[in-house]
C-alpha positions in Angstrom: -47.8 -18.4 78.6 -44.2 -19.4 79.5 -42.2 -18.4 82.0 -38.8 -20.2 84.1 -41.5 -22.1 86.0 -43.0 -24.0 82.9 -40.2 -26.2 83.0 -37.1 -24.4 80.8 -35.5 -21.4 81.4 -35.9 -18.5 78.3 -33.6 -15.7 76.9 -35.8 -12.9 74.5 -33.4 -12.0 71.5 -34.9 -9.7 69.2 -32.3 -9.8 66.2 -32.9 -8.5 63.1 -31.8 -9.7 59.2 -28.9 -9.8 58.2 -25.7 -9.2 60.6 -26.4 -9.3 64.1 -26.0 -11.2 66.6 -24.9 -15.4 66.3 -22.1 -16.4 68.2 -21.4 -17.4 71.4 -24.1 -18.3 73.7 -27.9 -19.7 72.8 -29.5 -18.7 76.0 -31.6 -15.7 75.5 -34.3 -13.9 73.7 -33.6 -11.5 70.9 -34.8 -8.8 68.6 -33.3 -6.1 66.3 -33.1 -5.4 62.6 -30.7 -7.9 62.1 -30.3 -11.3 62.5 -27.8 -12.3 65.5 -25.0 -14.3 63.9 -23.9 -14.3 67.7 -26.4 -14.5 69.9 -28.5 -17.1 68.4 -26.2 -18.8 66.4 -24.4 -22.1 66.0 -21.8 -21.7 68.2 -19.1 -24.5 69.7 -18.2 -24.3 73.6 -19.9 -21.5 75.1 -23.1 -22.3 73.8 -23.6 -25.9 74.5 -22.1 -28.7 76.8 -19.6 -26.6 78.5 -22.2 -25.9 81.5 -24.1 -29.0 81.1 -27.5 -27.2 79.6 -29.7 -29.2 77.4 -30.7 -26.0 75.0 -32.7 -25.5 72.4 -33.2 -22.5 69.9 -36.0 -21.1 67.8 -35.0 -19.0 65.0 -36.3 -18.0 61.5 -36.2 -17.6 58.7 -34.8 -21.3 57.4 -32.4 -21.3 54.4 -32.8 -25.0 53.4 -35.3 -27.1 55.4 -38.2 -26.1 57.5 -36.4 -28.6 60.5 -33.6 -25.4 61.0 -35.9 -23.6 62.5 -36.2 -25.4 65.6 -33.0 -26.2 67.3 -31.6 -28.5 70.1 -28.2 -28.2 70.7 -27.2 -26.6 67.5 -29.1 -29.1 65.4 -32.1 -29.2 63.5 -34.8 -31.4 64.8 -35.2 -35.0 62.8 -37.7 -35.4 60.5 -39.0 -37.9 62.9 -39.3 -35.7 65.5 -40.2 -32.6 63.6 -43.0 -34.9 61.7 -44.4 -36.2 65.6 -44.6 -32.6 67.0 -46.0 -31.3 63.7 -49.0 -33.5 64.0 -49.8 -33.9 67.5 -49.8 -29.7 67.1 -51.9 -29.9 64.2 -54.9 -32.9 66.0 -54.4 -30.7 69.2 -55.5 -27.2 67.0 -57.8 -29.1 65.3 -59.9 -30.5 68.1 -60.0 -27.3 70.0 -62.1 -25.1 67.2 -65.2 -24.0 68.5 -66.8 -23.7 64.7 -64.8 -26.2 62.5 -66.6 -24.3 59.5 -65.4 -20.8 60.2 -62.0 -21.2 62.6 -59.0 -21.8 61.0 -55.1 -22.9 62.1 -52.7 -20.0 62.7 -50.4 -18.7 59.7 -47.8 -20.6 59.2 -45.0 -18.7 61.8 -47.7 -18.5 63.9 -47.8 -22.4 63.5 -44.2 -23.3 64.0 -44.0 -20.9 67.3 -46.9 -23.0 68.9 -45.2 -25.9 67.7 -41.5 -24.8 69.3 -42.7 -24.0 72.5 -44.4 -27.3 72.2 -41.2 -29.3 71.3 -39.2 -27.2 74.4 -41.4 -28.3 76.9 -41.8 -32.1 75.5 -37.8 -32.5 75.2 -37.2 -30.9 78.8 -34.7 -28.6 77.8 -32.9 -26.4 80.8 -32.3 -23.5 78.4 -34.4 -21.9 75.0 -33.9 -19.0 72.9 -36.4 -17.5 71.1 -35.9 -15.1 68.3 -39.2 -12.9 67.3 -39.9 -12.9 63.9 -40.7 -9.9 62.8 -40.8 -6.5 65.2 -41.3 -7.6 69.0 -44.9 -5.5 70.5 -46.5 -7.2 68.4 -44.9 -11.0 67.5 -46.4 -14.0 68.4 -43.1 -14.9 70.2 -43.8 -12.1 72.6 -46.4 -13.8 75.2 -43.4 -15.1 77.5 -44.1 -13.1 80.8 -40.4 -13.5 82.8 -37.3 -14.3 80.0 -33.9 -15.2 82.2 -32.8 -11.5 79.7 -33.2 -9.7 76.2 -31.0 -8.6 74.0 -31.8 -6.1 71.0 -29.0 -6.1 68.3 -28.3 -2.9 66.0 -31.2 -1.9 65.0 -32.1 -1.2 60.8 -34.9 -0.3 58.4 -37.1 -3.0 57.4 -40.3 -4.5 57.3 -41.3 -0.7 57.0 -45.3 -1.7 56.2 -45.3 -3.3 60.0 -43.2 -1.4 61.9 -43.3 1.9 60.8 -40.6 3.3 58.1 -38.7 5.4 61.2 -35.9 4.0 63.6 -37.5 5.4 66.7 -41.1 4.0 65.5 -38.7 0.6 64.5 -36.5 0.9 68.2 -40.8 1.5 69.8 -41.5 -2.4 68.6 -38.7 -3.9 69.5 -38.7 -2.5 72.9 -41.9 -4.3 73.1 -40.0 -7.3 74.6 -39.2 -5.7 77.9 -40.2 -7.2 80.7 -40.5 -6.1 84.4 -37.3 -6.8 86.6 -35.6 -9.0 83.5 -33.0 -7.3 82.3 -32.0 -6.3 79.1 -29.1 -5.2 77.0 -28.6 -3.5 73.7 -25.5 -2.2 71.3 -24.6 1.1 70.3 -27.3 2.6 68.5 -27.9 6.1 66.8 -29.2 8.7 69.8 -32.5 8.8 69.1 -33.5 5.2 68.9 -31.9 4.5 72.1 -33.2 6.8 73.4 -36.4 5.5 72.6 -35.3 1.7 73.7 -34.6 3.7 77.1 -38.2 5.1 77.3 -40.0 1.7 76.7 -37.4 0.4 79.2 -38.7 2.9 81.8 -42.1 2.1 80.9 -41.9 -1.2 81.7 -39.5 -1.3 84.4 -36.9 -3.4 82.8 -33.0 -2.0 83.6 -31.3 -1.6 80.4 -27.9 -2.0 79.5 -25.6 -0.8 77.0 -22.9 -3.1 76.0 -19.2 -2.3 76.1 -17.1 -2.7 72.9 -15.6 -5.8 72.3 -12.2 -4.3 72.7 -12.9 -4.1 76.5 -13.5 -7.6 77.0 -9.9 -8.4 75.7 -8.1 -6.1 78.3 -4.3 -6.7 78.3 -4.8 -10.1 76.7 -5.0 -11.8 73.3 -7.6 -10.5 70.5 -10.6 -11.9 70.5 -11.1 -14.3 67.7 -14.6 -14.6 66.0 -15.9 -17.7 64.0 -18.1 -14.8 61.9 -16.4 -12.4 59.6 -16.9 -8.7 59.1 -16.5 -6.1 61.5 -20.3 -5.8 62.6 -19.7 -9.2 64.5 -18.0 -7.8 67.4 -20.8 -6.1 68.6 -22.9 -9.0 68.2 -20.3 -11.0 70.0 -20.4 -8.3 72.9 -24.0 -8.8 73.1 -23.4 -12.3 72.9 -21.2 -12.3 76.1 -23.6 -10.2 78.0 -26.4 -12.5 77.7 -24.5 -15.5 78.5 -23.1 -13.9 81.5 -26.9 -13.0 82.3 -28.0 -16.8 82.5 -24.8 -18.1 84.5 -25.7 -15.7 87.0 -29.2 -16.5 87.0 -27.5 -20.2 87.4 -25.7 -18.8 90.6 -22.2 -18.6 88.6 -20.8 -15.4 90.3 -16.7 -15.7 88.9 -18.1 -13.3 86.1 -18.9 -10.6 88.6 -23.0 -9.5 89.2 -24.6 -7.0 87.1 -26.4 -5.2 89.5 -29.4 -2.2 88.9 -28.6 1.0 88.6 -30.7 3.0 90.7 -32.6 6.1 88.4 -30.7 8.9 89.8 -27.5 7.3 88.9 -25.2 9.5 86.6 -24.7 7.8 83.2 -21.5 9.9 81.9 -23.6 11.2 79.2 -25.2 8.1 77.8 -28.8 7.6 77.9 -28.3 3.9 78.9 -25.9 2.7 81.4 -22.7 0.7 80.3 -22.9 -2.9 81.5 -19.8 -4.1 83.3 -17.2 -5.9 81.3 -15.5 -8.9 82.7 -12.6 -11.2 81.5 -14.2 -14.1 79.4 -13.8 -17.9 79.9 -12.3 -19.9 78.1 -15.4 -22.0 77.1 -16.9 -18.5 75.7 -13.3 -17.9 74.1 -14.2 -21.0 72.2 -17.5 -20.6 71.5 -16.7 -17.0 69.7 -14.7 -18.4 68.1 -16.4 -21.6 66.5 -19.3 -20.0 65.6 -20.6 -20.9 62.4 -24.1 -19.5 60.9 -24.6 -21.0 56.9 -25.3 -17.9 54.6 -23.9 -15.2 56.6 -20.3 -13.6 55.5 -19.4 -17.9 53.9 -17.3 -18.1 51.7 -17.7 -21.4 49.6 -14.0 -21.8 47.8 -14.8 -25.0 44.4 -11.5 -24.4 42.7 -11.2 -21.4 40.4 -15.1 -20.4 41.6 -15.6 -18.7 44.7 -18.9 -18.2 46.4 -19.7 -15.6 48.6 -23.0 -15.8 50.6 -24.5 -13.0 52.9 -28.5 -12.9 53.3 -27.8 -9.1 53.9 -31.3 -7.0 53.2 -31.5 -4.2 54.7 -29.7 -1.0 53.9 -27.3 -0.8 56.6 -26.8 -5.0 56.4 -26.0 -4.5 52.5 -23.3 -1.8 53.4 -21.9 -4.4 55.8 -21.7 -7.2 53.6 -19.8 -4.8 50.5 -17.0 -4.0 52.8 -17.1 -7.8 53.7 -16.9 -8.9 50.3 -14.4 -6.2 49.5 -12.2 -7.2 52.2 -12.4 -11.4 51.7 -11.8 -10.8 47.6 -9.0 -8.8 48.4 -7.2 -11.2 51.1 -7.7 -14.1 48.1 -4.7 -15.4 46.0 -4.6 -13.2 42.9 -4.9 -14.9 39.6 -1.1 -14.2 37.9 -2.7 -12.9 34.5 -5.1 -11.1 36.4 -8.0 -12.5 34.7 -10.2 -12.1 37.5 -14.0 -11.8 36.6 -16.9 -11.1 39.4 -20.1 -11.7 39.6 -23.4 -10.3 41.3 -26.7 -13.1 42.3 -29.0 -10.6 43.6 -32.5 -11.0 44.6 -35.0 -9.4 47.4 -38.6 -9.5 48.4 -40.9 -7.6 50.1 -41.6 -4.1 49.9 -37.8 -2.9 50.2 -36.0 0.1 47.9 -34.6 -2.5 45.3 -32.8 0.7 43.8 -31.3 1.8 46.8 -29.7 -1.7 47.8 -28.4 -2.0 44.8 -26.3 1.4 44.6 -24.9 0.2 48.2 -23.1 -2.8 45.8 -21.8 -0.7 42.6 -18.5 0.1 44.8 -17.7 -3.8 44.4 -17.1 -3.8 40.4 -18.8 -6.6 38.9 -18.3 -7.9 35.3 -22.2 -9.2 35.6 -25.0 -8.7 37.7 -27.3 -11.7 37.6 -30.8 -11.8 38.8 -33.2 -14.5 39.5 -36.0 -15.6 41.5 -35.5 -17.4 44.8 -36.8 -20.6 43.2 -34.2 -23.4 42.7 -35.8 -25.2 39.7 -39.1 -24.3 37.5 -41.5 -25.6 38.2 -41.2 -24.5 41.1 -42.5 -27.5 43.1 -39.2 -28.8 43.3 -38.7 -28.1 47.2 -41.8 -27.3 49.4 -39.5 -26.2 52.2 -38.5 -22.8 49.8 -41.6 -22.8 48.0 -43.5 -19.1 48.9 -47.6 -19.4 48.1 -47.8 -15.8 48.0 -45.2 -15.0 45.3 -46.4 -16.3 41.7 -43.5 -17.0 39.3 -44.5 -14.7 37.1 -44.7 -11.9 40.1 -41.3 -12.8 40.6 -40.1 -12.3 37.3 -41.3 -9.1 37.2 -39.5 -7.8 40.0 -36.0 -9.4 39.0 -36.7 -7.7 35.4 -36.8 -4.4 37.3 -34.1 -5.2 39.0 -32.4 -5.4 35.8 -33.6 -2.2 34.3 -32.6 -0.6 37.4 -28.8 -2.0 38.0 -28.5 -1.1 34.1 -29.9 2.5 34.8 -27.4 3.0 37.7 -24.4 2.0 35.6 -25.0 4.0 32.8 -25.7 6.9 35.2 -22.5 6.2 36.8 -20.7 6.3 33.7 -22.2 9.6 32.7 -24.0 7.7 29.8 -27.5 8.7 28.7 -30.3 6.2 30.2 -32.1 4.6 28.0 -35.8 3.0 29.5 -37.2 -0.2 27.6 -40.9 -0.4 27.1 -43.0 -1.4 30.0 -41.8 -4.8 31.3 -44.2 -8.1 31.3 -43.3 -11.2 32.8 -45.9 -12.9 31.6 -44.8 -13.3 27.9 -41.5 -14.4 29.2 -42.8 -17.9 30.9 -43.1 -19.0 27.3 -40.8 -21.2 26.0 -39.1 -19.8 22.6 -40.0 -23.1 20.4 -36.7 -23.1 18.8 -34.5 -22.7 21.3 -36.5 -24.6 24.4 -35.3 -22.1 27.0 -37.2 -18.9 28.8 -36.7 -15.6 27.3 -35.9 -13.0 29.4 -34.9 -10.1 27.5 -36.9 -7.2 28.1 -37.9 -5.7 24.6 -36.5 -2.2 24.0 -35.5 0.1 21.7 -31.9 -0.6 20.6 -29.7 -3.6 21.0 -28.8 -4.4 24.8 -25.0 -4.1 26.0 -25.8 -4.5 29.7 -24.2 -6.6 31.4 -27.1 -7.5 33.6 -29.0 -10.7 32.9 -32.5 -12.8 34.4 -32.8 -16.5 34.4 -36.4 -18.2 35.4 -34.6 -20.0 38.5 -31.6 -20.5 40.7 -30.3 -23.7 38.9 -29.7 -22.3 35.2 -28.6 -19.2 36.9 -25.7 -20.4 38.6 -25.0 -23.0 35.8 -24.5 -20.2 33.6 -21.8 -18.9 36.5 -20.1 -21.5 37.2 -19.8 -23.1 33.3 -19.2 -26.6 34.3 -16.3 -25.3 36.4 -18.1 -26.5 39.9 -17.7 -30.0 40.7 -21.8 -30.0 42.0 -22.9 -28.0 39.6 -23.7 -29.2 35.8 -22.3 -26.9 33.2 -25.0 -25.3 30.8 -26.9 -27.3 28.1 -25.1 -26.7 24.9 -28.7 -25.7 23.7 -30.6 -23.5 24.3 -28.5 -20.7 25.1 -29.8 -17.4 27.3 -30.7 -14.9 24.0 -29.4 -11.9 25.8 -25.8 -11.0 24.2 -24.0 -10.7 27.5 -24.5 -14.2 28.1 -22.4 -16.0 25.0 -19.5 -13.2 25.3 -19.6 -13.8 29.4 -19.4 -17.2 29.2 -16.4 -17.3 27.1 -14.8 -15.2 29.7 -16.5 -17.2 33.0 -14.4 -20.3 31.3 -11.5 -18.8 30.5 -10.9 -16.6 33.7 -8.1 -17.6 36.5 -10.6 -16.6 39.5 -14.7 -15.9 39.3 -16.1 -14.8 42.3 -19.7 -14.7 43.2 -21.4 -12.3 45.8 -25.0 -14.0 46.9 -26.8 -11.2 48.3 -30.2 -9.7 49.0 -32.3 -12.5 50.6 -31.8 -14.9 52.7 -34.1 -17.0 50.7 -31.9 -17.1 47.7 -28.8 -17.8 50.0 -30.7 -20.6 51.1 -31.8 -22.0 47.6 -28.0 -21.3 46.5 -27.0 -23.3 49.7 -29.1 -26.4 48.8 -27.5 -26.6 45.1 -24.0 -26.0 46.2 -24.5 -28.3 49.0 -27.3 -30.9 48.3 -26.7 -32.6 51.9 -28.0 -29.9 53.4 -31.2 -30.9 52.0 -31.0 -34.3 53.6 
């Protein structure tokens, strides 16, 4: 177990997917429903360097390489390092099994927790922030006994199979990272599940804050200016201040002002929680606001006239976020002068989430096409190890991006008042065989009566966004001239992906296929 004494000091952030909290500061632990594009981050002054703290963060899932999720000073470990700590982890495991024919290693987050705390101790860093994986009772990331703080971020539905398919049942988990005398601070929430943070807070004698709204940090002075877009960033950035302020006090830094205990009897104004005090920023955590940077959360990629938008959004709540980002970042673009404007959806998700239900959060954006693909970059799929997922087959996959279709084509036509029509049961199996003429994958669904949808499925990531882009991205190769997707959407939307002024691309409903976007788009990310 780790505590302050075992040579680094720790900050719990339980963050959950999507758009919480990464900006300023990396110097506490974290949980919530989504994760905290401010809190544990990649941001500039406030977070590293500016107070002389050698830090280190641990954060997951990765988007590109396995190395991103372990962190010192806003970089991903080398391969040299990560390769040392990997084995010595590994020989250590190894020769401590009591029954080499029965025992086996931990699961692979399991692994690469052992193996962070591992590489914060060896490298002596003054400062780590952990991020729990999934929930917080219950993660392996929860066996530190005295964090410097916790944070919890807005809380969301997801990972309903583990948590429990409530927010109070969600809000009882993440509370799980309370910890006698260490405070803790959380973000508006509906009244129930604070209220329910509050309890477990009680429980484990931890004081509890709420934090103010960024608007209170800025007083009489200028707006604050965030390196993160979309409007669900400020709270993350007020969370974000409140931990960093947290760990310069525990430094003895006391120009911010102390946060001090509330005693129980105290009258809260209402609010289950108290309000933590605001304070008047510095202008190292002016900066580091504002040169936060997290890949595949609310980026926009501009390659001439193609336009990507990335946003690992995928949860219900994170979706709605990301629509009235994408809304807002198409809409401050320069319009084409003809107006030929064409967008397009890249939607995939995993897991055991409401597929239909995401997907009716993203009709209000108008696209010309939905597109829909597995998170693999290339078939075969052995193309990258470090995205590779042994317990998803291909075919598994396939399925569930078919159904994807089916469904996005089932909402339109209800939306237009148009009688559904449902294809024949859908197998994926069939469609892994390459059409002999043609030497592509044929993902048509059989049914009925022609298709008109404008909904297609390609095998993998790479012909899906060659079919986007057509040749129009300078990384990307434009389509083979053979072999041409079979669905009739495709030859008609490709005439019009060439010829339009402006095509832009929402990436949206996994972080796993923002990440395998990412590596395409950007191949020296893979490097």
């Amino acid at each position: 177990v780790l505590s302050p004494t075992a040579g680094f000091n720790l900050v719990s952030l339980f963050c959950l997917n999507g758009e919480s909290t990464r900006s300023a500061v990396k110097q506490p632990r974290c949980g919530g429903t989504r994760r905290p594009p401010c809190g544990c981050s990649r941001p500039g002054g406030a977070r590293r360097g500016r107070y002389g703290p050698h830090s280190q963060s641990s954060d997951s899932p990765h988007l590109v390489q396995v190395r991103e999720r372990i962190r010192i000073n806003g970089q991903p470990i080398s391969k040299e390092l990560f390769s040392k700590y990997f084995w010595l982890v590994y020989n250590r495991l190894e020769e401590t099994k009591q029954d080499p024919g029965h025992a086996s290693m931990p699961a692979y987050f399991r692994f690469l927790t052992i193996m962070a705390f591992h590489v914060f101790l060896q490298e002596k860093v003054d400062l780590a922030v952990v991020e729990v994986g999934i929930g917080g009772a219950y993660d392996c990331t929860n066996i530190i006994r005295a964090p410097v703080v916790c944070g919890v971020s807005s809380l969301g539905i997801d990972h309903v199979s583990i948590l429990g398919d409530t927010m109070e049942k969600i809000a009882w988990q993440k509370g799980g990272i309370f910890k006698p005398g260490v405070p803790a601070f959380t973000v508006a929430q509906p009244e129930r599940p604070l209220e329910v943070l509050r309890d477990r807070a009680q429980e484990r004698e931890c004081p509890l804050y709420l934090c103010p709204e960024l608007d209170d940090f800025e007083g009489g002075h200028r707006a604050l200016e965030l390196g993160l877009a979309g409007a669900h960033q400020r709270s993350n950035a007020a969370l974000a201040l409140q931990l960093a302020r947290a760990w310069l006090q525990r430094r003895g830094c006391r120009a911010l002002g102390e946060l001090k205990e509330v005693s129980p009897g105290t009258e809260l104004a209402g609010r289950p929680v108290p309000l933590a005090p605001t304070f008047r920023p510095t202008d190292a955590m002016i900066q580091g606001l504002r040169d936060t940077e997290w890949l595949g959360r609310t980026q926009v990629l501009p390659r001439g006239p193609v336009t990507w938008y990335l946003d690992g959004a995928h949860t219900t709540s994170s979706i709605q976020a990301c629509v009235r980002w994408f809304r807002q970042a198409a809409l401050t673009q320069d319009k084409p002068h003809d107006g030929s404007e064409v967008r397009v959806l890249l939607f995939n998700a995993t897991g055991d989430r409401d597929m239909a239900a995401l997907l009716k959060l993203l009709l209000p954006c108008h696209f010309d096409y939905a597109v829909f693909c597995p998170n693999f970059t290339q078939v075969p799929v052995a193309s990258n190890a470090d995205q590779q997922n042994f317990n998803v087959t291909l075919e598994n996959a396939l399925t569930r991006c078919l159904e994807n279709q089916q469904t996005w084509t089932r909402l339109l036509e209800e939306k237009g008042g148009q009688d559904p029509w449902l294809p024949a049961p859908l197998r994926a199996g069939g469609l892994l065989q390459p059409a002999p003429a043609r030497g592509t994958l044929l993902l048509v669904p059989p049914a009925p009566r022609p298709l008109n949808s404008p909904a297609l499925v390609f095998p993998c990531l790479a012909q899906a966004l060659r079919w986007v882009a057509q040749g129009r991205d300078p990384r990307l190769a434009a389509p083979a001239a053979t072999g041409a997707h079979p669905h009739p959407a495709a030859s008609s939307g490709a005439v019009l992906l060439r010829e339009a002024a402006a095509v832009r691309v929402l990436v949206t409903g996994s972080l796993h296929l923002v990440g395998g976007v990412l590596r395409l788009l950007d191949p020296a990310l893979s490097q």
